[in-house]
PDB file of the backbone (N, CA, C, O) and the ligand in Angstrom, with CONECT records:
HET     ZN  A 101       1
ATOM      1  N   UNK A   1       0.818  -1.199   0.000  1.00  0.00           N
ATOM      2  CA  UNK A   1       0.000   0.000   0.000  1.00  0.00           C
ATOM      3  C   UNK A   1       0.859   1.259   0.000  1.00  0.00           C
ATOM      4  O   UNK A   1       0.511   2.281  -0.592  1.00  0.00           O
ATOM      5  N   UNK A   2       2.049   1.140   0.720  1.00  0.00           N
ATOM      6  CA  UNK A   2       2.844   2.244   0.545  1.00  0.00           C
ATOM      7  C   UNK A   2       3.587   2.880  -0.775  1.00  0.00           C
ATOM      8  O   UNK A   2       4.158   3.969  -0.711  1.00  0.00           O
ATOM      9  N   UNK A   3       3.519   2.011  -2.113  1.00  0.00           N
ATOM     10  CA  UNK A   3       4.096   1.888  -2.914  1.00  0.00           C
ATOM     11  C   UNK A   3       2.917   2.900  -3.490  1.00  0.00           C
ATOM     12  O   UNK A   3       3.474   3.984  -3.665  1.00  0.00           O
ATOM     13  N   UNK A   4       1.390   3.008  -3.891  1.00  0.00           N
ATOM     14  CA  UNK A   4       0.798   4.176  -3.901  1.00  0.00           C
ATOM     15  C   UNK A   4       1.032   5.692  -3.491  1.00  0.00           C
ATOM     16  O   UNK A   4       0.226   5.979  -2.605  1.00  0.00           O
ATOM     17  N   UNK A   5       1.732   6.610  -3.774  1.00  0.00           N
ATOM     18  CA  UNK A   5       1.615   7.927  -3.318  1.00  0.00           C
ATOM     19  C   UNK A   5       1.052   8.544  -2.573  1.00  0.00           C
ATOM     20  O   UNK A   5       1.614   9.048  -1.601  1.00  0.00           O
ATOM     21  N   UNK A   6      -0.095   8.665  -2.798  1.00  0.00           N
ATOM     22  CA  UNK A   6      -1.088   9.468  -1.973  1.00  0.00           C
ATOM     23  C   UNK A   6      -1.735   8.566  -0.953  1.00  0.00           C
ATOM     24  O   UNK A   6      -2.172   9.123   0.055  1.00  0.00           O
ATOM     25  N   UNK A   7      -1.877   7.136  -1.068  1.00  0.00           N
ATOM     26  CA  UNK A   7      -2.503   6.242   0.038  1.00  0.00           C
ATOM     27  C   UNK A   7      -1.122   5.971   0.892  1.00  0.00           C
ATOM     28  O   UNK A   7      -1.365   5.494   2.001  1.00  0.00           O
ATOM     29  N   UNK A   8      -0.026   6.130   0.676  1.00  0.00           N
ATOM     30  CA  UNK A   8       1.172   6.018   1.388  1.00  0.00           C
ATOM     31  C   UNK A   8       0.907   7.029   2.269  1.00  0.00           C
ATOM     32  O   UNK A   8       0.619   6.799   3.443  1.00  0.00           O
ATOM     33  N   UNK A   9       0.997   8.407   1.691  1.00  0.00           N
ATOM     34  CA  UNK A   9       1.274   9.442   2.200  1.00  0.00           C
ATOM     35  C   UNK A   9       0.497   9.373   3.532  1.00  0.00           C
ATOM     36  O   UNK A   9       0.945   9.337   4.677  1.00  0.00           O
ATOM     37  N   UNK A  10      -1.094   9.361   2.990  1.00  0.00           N
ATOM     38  CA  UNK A  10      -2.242   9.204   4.353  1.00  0.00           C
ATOM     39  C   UNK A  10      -1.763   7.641   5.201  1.00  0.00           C
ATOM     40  O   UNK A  10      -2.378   7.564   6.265  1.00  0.00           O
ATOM     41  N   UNK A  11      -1.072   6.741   5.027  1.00  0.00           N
ATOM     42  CA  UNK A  11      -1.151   6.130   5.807  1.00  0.00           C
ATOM     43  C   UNK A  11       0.165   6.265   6.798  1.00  0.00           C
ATOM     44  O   UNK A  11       0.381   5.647   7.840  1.00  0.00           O
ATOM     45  N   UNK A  12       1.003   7.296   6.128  1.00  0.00           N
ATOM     46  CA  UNK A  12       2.129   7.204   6.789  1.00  0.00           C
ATOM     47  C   UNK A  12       1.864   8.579   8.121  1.00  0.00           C
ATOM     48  O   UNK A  12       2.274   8.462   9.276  1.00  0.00           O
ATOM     49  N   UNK A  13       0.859  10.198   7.420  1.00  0.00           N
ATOM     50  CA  UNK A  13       0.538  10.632   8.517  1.00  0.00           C
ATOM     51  C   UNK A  13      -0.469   9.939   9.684  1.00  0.00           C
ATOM     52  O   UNK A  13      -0.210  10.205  10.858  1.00  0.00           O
ATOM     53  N   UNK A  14      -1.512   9.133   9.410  1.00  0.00           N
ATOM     54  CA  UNK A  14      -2.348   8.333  10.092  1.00  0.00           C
ATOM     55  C   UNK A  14      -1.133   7.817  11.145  1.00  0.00           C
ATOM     56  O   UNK A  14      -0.930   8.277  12.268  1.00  0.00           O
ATOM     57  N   UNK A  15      -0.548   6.976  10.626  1.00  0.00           N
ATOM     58  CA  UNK A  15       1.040   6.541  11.588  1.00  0.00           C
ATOM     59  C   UNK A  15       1.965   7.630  12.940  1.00  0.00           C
ATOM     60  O   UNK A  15       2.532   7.498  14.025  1.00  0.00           O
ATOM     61  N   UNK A  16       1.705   8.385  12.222  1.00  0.00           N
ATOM     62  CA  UNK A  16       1.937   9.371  13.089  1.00  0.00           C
ATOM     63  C   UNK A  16       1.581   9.866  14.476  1.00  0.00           C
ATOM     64  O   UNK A  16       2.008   9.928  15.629  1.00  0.00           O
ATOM     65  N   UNK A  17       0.101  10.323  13.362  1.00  0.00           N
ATOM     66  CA  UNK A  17      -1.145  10.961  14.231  1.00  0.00           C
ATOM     67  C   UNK A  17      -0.920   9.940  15.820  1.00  0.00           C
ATOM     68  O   UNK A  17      -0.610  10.243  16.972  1.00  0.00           O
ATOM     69  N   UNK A  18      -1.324   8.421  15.005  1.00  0.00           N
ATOM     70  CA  UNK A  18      -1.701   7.402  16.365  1.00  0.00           C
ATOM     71  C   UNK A  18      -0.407   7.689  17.004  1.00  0.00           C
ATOM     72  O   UNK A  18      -0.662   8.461  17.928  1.00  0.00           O
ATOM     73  N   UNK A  19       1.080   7.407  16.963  1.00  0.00           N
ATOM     74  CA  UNK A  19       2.051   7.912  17.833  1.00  0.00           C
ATOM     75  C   UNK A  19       1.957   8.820  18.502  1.00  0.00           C
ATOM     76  O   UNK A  19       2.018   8.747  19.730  1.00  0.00           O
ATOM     77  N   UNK A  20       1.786   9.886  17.854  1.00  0.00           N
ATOM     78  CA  UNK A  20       1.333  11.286  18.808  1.00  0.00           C
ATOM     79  C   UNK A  20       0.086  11.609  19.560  1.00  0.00           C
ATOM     80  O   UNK A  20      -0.197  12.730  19.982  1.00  0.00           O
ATOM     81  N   UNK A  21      -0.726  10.393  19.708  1.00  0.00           N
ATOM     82  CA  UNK A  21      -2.151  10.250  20.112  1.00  0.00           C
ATOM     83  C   UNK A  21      -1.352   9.754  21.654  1.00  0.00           C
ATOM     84  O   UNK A  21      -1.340  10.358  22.726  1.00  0.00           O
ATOM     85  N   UNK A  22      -0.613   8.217  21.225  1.00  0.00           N
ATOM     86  CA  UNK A  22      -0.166   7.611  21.961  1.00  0.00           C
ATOM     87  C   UNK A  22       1.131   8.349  23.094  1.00  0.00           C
ATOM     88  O   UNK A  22       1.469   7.834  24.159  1.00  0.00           O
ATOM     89  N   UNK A  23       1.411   8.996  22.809  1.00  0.00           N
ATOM     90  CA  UNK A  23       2.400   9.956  23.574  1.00  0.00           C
ATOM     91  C   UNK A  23       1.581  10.659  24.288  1.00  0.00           C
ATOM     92  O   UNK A  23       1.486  10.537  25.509  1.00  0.00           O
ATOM     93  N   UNK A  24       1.001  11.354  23.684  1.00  0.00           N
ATOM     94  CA  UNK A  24      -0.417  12.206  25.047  1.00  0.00           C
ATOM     95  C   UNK A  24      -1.160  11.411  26.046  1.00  0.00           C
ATOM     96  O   UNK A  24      -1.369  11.746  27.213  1.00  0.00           O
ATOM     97  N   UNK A  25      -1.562  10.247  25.422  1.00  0.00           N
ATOM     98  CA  UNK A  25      -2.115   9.172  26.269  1.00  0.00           C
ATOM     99  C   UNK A  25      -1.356   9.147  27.179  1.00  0.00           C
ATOM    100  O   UNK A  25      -1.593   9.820  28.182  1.00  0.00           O
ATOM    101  N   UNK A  26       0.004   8.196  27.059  1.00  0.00           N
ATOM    102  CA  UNK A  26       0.942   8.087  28.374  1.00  0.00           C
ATOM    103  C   UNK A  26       1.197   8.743  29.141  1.00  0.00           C
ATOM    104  O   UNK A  26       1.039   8.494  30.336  1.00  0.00           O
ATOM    105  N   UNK A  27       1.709   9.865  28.639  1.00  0.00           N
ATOM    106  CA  UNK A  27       2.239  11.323  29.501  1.00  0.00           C
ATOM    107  C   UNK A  27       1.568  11.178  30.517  1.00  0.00           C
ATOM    108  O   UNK A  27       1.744  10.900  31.703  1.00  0.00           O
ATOM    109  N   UNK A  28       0.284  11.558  29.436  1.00  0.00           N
ATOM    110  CA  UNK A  28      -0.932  11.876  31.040  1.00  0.00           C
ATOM    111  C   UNK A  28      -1.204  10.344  32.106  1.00  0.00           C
ATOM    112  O   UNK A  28      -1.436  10.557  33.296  1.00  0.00           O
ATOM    113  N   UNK A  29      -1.174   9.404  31.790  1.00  0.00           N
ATOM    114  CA  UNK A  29      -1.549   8.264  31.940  1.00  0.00           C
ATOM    115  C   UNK A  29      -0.673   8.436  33.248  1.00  0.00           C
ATOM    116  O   UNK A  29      -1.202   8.244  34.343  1.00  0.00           O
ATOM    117  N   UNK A  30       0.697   8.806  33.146  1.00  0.00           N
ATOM    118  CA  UNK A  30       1.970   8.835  34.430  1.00  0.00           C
ATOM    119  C   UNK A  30       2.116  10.048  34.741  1.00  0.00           C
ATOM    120  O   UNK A  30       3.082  10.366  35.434  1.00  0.00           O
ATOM    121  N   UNK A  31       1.161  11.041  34.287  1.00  0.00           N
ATOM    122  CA  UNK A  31       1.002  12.010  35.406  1.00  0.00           C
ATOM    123  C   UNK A  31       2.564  13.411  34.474  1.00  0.00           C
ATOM    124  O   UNK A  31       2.950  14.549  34.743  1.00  0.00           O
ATOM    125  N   UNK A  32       2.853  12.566  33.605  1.00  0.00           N
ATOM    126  CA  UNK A  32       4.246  13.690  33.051  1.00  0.00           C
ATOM    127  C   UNK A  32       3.731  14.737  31.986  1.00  0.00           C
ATOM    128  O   UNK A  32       2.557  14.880  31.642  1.00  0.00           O
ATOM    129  N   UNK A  33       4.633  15.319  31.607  1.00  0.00           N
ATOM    130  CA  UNK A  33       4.250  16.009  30.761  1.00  0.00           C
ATOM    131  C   UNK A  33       5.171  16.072  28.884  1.00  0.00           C
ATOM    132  O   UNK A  33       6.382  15.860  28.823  1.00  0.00           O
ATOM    133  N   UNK A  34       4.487  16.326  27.814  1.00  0.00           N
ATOM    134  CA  UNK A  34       4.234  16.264  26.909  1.00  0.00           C
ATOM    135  C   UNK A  34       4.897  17.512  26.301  1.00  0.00           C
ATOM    136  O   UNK A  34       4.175  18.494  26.134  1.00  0.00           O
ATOM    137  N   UNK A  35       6.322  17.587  25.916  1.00  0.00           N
ATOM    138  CA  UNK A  35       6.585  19.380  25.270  1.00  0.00           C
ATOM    139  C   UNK A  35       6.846  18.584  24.078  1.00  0.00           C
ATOM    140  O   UNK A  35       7.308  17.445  24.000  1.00  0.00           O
ATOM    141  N   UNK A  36       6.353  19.629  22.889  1.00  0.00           N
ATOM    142  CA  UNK A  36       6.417  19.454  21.588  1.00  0.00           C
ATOM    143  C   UNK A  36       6.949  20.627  20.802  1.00  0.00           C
ATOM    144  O   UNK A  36       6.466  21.704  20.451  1.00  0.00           O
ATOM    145  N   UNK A  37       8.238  19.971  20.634  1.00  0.00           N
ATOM    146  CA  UNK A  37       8.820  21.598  19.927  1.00  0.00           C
ATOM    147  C   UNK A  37       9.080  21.887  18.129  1.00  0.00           C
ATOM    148  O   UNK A  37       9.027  20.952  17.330  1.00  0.00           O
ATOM    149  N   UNK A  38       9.192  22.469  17.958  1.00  0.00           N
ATOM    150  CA  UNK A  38       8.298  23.316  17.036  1.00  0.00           C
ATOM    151  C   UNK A  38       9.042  22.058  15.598  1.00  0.00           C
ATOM    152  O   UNK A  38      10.210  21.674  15.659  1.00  0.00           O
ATOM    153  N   UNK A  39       8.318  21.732  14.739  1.00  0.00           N
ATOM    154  CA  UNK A  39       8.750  21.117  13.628  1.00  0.00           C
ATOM    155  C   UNK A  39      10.035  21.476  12.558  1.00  0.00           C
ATOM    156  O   UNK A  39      10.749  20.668  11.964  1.00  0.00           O
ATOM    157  N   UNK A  40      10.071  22.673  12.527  1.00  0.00           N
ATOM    158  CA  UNK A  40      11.088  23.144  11.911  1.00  0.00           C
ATOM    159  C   UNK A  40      12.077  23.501  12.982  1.00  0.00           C
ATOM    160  O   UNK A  40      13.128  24.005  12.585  1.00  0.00           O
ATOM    161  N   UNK A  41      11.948  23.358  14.038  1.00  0.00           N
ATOM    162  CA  UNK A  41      13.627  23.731  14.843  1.00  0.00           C
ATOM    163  C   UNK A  41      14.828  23.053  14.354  1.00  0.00           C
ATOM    164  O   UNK A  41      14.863  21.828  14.233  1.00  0.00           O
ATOM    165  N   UNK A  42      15.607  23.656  14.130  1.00  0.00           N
ATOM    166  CA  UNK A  42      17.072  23.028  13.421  1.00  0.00           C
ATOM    167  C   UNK A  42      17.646  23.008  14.050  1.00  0.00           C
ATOM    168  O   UNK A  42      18.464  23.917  14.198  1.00  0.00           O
ATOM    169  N   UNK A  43      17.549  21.345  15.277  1.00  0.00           N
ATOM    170  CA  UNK A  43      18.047  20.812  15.942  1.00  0.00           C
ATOM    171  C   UNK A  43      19.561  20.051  15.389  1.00  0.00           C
ATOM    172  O   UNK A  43      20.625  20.073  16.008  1.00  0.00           O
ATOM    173  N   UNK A  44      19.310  19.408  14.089  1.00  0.00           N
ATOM    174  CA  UNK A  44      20.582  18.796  13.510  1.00  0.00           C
ATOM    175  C   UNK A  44      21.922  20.263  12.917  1.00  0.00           C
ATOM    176  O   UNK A  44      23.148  20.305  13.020  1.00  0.00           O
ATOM    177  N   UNK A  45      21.138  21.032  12.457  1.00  0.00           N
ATOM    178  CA  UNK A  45      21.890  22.581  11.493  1.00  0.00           C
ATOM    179  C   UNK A  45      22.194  23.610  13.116  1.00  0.00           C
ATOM    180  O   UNK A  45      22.596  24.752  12.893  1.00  0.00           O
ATOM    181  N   UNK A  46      22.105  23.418  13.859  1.00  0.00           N
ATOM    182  CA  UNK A  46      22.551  24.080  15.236  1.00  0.00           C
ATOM    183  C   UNK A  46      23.847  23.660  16.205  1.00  0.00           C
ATOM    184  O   UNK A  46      23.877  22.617  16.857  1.00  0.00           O
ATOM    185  N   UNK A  47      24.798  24.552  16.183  1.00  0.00           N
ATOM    186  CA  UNK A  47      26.000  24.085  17.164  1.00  0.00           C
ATOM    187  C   UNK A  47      25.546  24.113  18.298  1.00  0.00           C
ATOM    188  O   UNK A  47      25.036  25.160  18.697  1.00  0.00           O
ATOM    189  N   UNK A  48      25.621  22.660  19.359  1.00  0.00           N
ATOM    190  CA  UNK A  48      24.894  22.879  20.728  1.00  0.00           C
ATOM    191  C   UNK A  48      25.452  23.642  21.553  1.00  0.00           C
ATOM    192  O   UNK A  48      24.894  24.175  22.512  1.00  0.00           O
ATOM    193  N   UNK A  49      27.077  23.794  21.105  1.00  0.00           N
ATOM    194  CA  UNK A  49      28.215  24.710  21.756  1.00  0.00           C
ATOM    195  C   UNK A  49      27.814  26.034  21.633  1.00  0.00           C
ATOM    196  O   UNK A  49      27.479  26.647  22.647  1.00  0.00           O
ATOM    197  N   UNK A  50      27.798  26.630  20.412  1.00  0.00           N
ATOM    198  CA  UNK A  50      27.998  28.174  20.699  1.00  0.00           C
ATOM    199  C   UNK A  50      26.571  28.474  19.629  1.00  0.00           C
ATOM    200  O   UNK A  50      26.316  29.639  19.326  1.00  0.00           O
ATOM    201  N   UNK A  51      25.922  27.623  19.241  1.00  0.00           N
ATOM    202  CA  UNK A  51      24.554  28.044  18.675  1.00  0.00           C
ATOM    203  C   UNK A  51      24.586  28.614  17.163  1.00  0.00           C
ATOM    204  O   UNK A  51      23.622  29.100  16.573  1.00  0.00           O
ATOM    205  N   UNK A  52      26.178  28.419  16.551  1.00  0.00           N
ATOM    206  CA  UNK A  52      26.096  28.648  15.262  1.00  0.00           C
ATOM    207  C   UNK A  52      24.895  27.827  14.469  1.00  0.00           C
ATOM    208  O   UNK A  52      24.482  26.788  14.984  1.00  0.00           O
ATOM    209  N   UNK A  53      24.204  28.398  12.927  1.00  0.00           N
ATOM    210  CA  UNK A  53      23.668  27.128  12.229  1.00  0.00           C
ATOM    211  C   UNK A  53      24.256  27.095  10.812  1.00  0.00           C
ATOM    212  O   UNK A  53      24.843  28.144  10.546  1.00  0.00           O
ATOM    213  N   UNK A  54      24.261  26.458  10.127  1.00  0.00           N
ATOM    214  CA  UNK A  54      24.352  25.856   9.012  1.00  0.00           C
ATOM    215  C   UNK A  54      24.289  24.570   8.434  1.00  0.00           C
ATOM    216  O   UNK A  54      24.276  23.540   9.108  1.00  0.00           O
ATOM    217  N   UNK A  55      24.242  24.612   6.971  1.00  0.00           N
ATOM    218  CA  UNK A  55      23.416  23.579   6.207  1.00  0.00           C
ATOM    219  C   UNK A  55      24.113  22.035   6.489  1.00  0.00           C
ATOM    220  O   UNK A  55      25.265  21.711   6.201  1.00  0.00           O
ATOM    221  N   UNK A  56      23.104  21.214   7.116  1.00  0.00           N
ATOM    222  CA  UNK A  56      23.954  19.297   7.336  1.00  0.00           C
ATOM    223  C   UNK A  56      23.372  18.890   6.217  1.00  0.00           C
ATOM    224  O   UNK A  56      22.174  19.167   6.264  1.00  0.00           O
ATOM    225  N   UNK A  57      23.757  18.209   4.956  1.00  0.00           N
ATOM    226  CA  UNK A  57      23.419  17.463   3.776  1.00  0.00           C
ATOM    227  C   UNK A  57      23.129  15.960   5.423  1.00  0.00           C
ATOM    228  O   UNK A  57      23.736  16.002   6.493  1.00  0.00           O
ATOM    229  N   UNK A  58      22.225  15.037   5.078  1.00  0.00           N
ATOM    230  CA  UNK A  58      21.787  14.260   5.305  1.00  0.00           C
ATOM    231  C   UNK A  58      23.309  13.028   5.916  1.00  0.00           C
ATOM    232  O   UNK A  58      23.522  12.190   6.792  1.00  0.00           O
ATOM    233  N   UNK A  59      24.127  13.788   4.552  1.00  0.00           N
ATOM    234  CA  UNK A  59      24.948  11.946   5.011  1.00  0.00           C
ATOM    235  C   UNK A  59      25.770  12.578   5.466  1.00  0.00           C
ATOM    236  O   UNK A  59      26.764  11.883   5.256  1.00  0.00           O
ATOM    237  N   UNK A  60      26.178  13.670   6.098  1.00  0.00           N
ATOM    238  CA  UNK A  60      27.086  14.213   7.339  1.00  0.00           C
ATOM    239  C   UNK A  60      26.375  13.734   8.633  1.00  0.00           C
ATOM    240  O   UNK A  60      25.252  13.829   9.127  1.00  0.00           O
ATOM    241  N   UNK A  61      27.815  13.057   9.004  1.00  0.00           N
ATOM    242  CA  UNK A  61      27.430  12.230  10.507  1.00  0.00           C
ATOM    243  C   UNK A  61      27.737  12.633  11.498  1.00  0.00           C
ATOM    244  O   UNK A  61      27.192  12.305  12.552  1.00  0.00           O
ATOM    245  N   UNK A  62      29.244  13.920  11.345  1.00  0.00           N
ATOM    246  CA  UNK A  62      29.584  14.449  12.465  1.00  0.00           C
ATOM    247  C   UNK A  62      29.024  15.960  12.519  1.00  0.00           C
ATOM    248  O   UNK A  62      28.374  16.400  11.571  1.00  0.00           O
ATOM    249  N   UNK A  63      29.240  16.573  13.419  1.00  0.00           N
ATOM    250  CA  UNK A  63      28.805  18.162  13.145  1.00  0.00           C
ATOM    251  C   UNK A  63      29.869  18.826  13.619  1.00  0.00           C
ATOM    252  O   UNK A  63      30.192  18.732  14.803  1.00  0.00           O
ATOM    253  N   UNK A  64      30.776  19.846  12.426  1.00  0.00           N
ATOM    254  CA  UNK A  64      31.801  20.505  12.396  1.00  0.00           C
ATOM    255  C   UNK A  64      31.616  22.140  12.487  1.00  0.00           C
ATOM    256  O   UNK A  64      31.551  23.016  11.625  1.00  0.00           O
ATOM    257  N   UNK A  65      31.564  22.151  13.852  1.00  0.00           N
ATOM    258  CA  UNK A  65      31.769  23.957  13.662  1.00  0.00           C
ATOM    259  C   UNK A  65      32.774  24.692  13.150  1.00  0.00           C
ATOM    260  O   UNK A  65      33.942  24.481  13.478  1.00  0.00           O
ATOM    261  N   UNK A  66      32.494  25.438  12.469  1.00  0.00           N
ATOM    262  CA  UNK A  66      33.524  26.666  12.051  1.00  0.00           C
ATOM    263  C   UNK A  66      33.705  27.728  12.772  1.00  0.00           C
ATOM    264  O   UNK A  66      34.468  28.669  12.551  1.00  0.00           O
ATOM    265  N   UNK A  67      32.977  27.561  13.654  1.00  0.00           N
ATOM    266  CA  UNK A  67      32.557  29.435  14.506  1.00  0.00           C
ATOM    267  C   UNK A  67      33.659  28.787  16.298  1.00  0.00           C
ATOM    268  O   UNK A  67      34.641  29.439  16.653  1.00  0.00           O
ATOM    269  N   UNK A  68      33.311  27.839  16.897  1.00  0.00           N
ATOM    270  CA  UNK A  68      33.881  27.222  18.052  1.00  0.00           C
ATOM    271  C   UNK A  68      34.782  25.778  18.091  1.00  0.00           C
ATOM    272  O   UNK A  68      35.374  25.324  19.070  1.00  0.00           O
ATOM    273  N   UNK A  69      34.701  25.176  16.673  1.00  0.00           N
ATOM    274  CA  UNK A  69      35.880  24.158  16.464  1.00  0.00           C
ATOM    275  C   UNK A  69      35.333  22.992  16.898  1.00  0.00           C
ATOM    276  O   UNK A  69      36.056  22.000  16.814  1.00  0.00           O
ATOM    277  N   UNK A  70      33.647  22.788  17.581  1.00  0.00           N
ATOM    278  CA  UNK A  70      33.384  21.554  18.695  1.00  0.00           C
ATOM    279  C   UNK A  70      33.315  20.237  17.407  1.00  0.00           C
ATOM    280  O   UNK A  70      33.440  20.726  16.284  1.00  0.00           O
ATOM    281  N   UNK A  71      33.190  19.129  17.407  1.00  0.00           N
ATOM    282  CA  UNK A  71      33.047  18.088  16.143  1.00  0.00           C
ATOM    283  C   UNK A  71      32.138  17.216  17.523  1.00  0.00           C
ATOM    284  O   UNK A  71      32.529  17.188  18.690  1.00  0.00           O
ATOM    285  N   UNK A  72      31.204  16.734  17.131  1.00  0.00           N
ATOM    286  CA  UNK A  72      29.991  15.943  17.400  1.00  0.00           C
ATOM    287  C   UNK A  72      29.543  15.062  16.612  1.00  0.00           C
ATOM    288  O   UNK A  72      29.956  15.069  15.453  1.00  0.00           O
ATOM    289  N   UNK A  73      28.589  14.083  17.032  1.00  0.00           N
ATOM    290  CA  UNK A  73      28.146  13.350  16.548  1.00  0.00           C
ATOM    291  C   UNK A  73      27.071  13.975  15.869  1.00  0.00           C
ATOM    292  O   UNK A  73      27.036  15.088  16.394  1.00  0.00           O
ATOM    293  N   UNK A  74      26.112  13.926  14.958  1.00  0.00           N
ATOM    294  CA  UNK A  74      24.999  14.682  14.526  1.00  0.00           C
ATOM    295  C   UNK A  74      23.868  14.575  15.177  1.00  0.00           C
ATOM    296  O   UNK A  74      23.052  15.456  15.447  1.00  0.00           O
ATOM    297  N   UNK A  75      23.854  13.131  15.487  1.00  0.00           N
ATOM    298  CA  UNK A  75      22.487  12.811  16.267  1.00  0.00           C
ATOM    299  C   UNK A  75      22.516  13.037  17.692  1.00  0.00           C
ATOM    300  O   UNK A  75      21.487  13.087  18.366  1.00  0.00           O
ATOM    301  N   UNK A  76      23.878  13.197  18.240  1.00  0.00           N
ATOM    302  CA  UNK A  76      24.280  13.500  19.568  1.00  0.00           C
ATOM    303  C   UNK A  76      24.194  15.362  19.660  1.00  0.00           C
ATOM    304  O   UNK A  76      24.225  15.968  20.731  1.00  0.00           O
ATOM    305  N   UNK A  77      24.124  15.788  18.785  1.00  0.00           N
ATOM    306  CA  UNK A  77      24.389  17.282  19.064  1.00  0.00           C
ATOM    307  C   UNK A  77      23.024  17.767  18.966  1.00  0.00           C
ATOM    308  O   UNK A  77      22.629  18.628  19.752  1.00  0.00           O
ATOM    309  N   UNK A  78      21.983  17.100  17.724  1.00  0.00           N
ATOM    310  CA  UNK A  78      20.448  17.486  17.928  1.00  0.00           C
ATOM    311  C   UNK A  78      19.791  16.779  19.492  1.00  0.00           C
ATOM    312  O   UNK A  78      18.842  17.299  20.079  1.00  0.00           O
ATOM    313  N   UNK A  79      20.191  16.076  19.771  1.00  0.00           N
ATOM    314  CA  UNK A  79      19.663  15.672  21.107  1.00  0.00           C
ATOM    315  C   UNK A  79      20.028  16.261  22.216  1.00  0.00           C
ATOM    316  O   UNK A  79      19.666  15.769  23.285  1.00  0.00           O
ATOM    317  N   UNK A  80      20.670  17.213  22.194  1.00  0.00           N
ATOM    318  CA  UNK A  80      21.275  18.145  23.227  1.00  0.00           C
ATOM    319  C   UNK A  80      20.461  19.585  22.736  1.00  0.00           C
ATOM    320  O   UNK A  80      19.812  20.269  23.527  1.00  0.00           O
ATOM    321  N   UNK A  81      20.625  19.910  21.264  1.00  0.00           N
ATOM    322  CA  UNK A  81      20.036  20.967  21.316  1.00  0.00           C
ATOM    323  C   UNK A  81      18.060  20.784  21.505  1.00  0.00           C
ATOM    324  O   UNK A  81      17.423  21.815  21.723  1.00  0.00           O
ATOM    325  N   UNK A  82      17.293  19.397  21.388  1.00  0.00           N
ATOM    326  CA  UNK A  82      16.343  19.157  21.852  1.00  0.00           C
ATOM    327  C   UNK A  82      16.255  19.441  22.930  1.00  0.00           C
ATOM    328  O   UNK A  82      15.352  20.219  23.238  1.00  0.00           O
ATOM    329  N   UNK A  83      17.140  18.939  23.935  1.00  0.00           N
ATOM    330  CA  UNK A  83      17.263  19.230  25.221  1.00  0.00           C
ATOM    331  C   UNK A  83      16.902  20.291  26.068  1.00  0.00           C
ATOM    332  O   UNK A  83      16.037  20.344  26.942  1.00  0.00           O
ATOM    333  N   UNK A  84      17.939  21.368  25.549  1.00  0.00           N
ATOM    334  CA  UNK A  84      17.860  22.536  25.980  1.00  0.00           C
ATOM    335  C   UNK A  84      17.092  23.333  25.361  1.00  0.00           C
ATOM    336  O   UNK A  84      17.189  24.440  25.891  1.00  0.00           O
ATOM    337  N   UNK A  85      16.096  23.346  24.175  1.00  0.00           N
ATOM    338  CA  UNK A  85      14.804  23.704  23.901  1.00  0.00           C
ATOM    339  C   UNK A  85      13.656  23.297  24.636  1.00  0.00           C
ATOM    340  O   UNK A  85      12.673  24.023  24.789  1.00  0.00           O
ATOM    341  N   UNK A  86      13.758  22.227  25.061  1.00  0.00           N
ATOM    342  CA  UNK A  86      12.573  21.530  26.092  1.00  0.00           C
ATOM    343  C   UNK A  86      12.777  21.989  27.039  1.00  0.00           C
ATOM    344  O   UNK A  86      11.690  21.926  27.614  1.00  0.00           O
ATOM    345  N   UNK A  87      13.803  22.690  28.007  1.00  0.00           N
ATOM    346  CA  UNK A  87      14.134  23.152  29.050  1.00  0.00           C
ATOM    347  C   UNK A  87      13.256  24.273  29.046  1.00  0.00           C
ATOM    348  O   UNK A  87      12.162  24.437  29.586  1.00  0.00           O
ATOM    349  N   UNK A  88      14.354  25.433  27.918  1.00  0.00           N
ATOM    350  CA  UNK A  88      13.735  26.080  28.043  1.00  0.00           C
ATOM    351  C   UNK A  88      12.165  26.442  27.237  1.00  0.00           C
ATOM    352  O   UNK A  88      11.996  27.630  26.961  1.00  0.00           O
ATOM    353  N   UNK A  89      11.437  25.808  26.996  1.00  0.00           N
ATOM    354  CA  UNK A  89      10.394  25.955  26.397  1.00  0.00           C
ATOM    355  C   UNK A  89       9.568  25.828  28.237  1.00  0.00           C
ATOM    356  O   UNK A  89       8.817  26.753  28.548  1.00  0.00           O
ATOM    357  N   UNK A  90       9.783  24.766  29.190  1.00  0.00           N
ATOM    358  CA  UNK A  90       9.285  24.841  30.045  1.00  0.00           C
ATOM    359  C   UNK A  90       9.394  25.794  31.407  1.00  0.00           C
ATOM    360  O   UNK A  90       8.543  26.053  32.257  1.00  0.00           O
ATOM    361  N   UNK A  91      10.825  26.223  31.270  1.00  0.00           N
ATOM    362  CA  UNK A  91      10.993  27.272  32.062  1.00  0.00           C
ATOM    363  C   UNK A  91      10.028  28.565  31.144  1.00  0.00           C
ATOM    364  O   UNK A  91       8.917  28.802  31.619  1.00  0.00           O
ATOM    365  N   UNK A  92      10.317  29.114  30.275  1.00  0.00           N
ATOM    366  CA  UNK A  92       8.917  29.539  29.711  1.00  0.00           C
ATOM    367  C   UNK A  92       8.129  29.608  30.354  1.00  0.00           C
ATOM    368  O   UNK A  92       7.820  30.594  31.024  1.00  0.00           O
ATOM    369  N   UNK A  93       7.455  28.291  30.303  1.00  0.00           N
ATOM    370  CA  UNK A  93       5.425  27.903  30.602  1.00  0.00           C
ATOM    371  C   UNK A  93       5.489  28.226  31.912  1.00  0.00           C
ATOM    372  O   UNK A  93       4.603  29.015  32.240  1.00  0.00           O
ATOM    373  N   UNK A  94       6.620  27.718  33.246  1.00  0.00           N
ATOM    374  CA  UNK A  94       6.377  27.850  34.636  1.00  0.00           C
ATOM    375  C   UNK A  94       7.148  26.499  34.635  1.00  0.00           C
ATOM    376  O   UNK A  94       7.357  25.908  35.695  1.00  0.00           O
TER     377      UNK A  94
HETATM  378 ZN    ZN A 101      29.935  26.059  17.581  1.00  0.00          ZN2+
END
């Protein structure tokens, strides 16, 4: 079914949706809470060090600053800058 375009497409947001159904469920289910940060944050194109951004082509694995010299993993440096967006997104709210 995925091999269709447009029935892919809907079944792949449907896929979603229920994940993100299922994440609200739990949260609340254990009493936690649920931050959802913004879709376009350029968590991977962001130095977690000094907050430079620029362009990661996909098959760059490390992340090389030019501005502070730090070299990271890619998926290790968006998970830090997730981090500290969720922080502060909640220091924010209260
Ligand atoms: Zn940097």
């Amino acid at each position: 079914m995925l091999a269709n375009r447009k029935l892919g497409k809907s079944i792949a947001n449907q896929v979603f949706y229920e994940f993100r159904r299922q994440l609200e469920y739990k949260t609340q289910w254990y009493g936690s809470e649920l931050v959802v940060v913004d879709r376009f944050f350029p968590s991977s194109k962001t130095c977690s060090n000094c907050g430079h951004v620029q362009d990661m082509p996909l098959n760059a694995r490390t992340y090389d600053c030019p501005e502070c010299g730090r070299s990271i993993d890619r998926d290790l440096n968006a998970s830090i800058n997730l981090r500290d967006a969720v922080g502060s997104i909640v220091n924010a709210c209260g």
